[in-house]
TORKOLPA-827565 format. One line per 4 residues: number of its first residue (from 1); their letters; for each residue x negated, y, z of C-alpha. Coordinates in nm, 4 decimals. Layout:
NUM) a) X:Y:Z ~ ... $
//
This chain:
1) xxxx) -0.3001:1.9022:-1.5567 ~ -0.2326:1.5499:-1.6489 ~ 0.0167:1.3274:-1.4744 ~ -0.1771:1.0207:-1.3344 $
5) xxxx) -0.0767:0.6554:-1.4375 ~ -0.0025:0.4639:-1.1238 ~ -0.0049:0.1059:-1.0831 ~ 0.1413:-0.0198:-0.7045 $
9) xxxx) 0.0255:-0.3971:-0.6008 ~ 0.2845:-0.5419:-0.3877 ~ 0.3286:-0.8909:-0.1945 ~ 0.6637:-0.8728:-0.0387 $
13) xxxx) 1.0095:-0.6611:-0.0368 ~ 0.8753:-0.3770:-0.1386 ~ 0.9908:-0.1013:0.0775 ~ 0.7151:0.1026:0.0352 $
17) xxxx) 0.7285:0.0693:-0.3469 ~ 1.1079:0.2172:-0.2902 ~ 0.9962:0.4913:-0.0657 ~ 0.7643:0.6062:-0.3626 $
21) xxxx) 0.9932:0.5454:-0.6046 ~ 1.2292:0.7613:-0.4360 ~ 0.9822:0.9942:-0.3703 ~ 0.9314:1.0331:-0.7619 $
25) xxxx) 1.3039:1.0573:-0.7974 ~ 1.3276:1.3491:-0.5356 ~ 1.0198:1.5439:-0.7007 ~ 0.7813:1.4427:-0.4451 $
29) xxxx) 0.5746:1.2883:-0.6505 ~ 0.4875:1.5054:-0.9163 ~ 0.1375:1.4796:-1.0074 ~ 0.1636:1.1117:-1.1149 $
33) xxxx) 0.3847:0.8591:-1.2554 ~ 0.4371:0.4820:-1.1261 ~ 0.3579:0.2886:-1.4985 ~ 0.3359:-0.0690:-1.3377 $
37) xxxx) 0.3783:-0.2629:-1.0198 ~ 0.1712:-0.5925:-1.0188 ~ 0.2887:-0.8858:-0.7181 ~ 0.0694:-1.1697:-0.6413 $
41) xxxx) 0.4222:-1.3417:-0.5727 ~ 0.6649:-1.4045:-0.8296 ~ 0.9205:-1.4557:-0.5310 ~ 0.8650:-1.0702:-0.4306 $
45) xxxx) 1.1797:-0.8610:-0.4127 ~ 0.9523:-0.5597:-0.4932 ~ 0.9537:-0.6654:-0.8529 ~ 1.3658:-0.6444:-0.8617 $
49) xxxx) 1.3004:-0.2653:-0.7006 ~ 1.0481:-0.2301:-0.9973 ~ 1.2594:-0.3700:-1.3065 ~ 1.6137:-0.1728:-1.1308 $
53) xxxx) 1.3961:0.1502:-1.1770 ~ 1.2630:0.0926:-1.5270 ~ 0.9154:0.0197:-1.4411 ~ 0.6856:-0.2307:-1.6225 $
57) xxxx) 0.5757:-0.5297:-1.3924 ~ 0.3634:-0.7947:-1.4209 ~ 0.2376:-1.0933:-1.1624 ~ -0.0572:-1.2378:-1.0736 $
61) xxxx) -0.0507:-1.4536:-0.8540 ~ -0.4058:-1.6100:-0.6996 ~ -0.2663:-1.9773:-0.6816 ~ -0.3263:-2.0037:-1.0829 $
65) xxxx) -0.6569:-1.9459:-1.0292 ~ -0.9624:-2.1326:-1.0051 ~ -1.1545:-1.8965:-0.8311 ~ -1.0671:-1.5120:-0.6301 $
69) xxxx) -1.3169:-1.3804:-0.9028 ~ -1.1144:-1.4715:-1.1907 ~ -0.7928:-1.3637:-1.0035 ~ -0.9627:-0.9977:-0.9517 $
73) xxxx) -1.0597:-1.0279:-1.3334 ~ -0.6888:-1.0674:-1.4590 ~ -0.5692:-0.7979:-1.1941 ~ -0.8461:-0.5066:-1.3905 $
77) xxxx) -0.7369:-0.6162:-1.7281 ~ -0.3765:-0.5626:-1.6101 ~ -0.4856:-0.2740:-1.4413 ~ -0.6812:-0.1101:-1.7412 $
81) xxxx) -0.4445:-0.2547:-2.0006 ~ -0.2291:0.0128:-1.8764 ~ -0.4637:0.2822:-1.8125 ~ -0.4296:0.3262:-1.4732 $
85) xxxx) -0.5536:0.6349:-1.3221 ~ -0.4364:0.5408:-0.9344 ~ -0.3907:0.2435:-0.7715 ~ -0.1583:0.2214:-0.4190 $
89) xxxx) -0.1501:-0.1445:-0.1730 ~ 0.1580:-0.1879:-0.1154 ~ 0.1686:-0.4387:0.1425 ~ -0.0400:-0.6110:-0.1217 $
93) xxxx) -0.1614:-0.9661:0.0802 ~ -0.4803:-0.9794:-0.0807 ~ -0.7664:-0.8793:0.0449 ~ -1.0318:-0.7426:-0.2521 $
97) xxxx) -1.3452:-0.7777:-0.3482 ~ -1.6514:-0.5123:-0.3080 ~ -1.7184:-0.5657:-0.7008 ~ -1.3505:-0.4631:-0.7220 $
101) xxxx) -1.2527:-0.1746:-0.4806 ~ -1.6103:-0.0007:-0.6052 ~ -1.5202:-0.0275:-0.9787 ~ -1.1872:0.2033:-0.8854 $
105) xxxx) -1.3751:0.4012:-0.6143 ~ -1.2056:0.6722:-0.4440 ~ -0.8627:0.5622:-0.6577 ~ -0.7015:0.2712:-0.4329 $
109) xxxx) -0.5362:0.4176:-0.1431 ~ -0.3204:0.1633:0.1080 ~ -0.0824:0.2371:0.3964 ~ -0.1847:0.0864:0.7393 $
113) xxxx) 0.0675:0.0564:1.0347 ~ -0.1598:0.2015:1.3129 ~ -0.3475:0.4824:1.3901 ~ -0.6974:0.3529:1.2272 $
117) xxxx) -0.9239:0.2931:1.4462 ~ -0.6782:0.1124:1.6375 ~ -0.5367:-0.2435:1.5206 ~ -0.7140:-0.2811:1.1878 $
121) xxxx) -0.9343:-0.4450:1.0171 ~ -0.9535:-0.8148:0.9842 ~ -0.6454:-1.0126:1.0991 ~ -0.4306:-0.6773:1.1499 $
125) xxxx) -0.1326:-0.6823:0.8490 ~ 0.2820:-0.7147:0.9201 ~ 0.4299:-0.7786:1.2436 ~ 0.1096:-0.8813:1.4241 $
129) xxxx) -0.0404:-0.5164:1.4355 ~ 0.3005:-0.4269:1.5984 ~ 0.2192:-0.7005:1.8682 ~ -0.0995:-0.6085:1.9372 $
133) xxxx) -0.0092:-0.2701:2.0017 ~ 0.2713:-0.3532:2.2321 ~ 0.0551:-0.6347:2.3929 ~ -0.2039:-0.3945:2.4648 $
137) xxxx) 0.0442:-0.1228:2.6483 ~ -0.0514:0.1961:2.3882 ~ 0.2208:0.4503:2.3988 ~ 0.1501:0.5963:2.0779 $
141) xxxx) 0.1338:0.3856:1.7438 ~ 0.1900:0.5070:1.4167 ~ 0.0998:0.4665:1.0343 ~ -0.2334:0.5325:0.8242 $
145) xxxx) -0.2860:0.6407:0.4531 ~ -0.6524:0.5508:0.3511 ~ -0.8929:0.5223:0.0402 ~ -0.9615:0.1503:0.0098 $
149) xxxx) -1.3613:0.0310:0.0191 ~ -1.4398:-0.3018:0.0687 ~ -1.4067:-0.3189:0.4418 ~ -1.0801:-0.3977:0.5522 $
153) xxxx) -0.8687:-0.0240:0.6627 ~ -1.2563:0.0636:0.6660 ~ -1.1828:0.3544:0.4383 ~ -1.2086:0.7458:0.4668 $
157) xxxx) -0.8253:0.8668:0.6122 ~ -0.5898:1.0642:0.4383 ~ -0.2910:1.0995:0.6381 ~ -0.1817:0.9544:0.9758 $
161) xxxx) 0.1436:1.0231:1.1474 ~ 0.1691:0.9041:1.5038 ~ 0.5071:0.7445:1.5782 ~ 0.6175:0.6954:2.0505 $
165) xxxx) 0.6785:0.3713:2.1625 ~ 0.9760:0.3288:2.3286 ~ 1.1004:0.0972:2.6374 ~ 1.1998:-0.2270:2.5007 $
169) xxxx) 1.0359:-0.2230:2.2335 ~ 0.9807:-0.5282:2.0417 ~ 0.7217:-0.5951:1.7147 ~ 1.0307:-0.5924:1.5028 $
173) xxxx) 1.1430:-0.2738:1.6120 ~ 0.8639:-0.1126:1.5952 ~ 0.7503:-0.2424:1.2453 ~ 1.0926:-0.0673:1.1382 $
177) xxxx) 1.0381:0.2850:1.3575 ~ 0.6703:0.2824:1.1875 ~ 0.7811:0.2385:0.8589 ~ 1.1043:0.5121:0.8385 $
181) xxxx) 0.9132:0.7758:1.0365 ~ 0.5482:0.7613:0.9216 ~ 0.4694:0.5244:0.6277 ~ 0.7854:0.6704:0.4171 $
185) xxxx) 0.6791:0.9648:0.4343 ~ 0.3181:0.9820:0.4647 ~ 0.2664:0.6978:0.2135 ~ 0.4372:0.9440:-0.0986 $
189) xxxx) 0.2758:1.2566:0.0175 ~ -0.0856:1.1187:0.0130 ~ -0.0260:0.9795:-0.3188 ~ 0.1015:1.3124:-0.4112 $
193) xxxx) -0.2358:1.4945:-0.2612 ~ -0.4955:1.2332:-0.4286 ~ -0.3188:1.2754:-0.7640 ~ -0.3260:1.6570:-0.7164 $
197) xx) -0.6550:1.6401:-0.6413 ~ -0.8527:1.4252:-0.9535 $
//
């Protein structure tokens, strides 16, 4: 079986590009190989993660632009440039096109941090799905792995790992409990399964 050529979009610090990197390191990851990780901001630590592990990066970033059309254009040619097989959001901040997510269907997978159907969707990303949650008293939260269409989180699920709230909680704790205990971990292993799988 071939090892898959993964490219992982990013936007930020890129903890969930480390937790897959590390995954790779620790034989998690076996079925494919992270070959590029593109940031729509040149400012993103993510791309310091990427260079310190000897992985090719590139930006893109939608400001140089004239339209989000020509922005998703320069992301496939970056994308096919390096023959990617698999492509993983990364707390990517750009929401994408129906023209695009169908021309990689059933290949972009993104981590959400709720329990889809709860707090998604439009308006749900970072600390304010953490809010909502609290705000609205659940007692469970948690973290989603799912195929990317172009609904926003309106994709089939892969993995979910529920994660307890706790007295006291606030969004910034929880953000952090999410991430260590279900988007570490489930994040790698569905990338590990869809890879497995094509």
């Amino acid at each position: 079986m071939s090892i898959k050529n993964i490219a992982v979009l990013v936007s930020g610090g890129g903890t969930n590009l480390q937790a897959l990197i590390d995954a790779q390191n620790s034989g998690i990851i076996k079925s494919g190989k992270i070959g590029l990780v593109i940031s729509n901001n040149p400012d993103a630590f993510a791309l310091e993660r990427a260079k310190k592990a000897d992985i090719k990066t590139a930006v893109c970033n939608k400001k140089d632009f004239a339209s989000a059309e020509l922005f998703e254009e320069k992301l496939i040619s970056l994308l096919e440039e390096n023959k990617t097989d698999f492509i993983v959001l990364a707390g990517f901040m750009c929401i994408l096109s129906e023209k695009f997510t169908s021309r990689f269907e059933k290949r972009i997978i993104n981590v959400h941090p709720s329990l889809i159907p709860s707090f998604c969707g439009k308006g749900f990303y970072g600390l304010h799905v953490h809010e909502a949650a609290l705000k609205y008293g659940v007692k469970v939260t948690g973290a989603t792995v799912h195929f990317v269409n172009e609904i926003p989180d309106g994709g089939e699920i892969i993995m979910q790992k529920a994660v307890e709230i706790r007295d006291g909680d606030t969004p910034e704790t929880l953000q952090k409990r999410v991430m260590e205990e279900a988007e570490w971990k489930i994040l790698p292993l569905s990338l590990e399964k869809v890879c497995g799988e094509m």
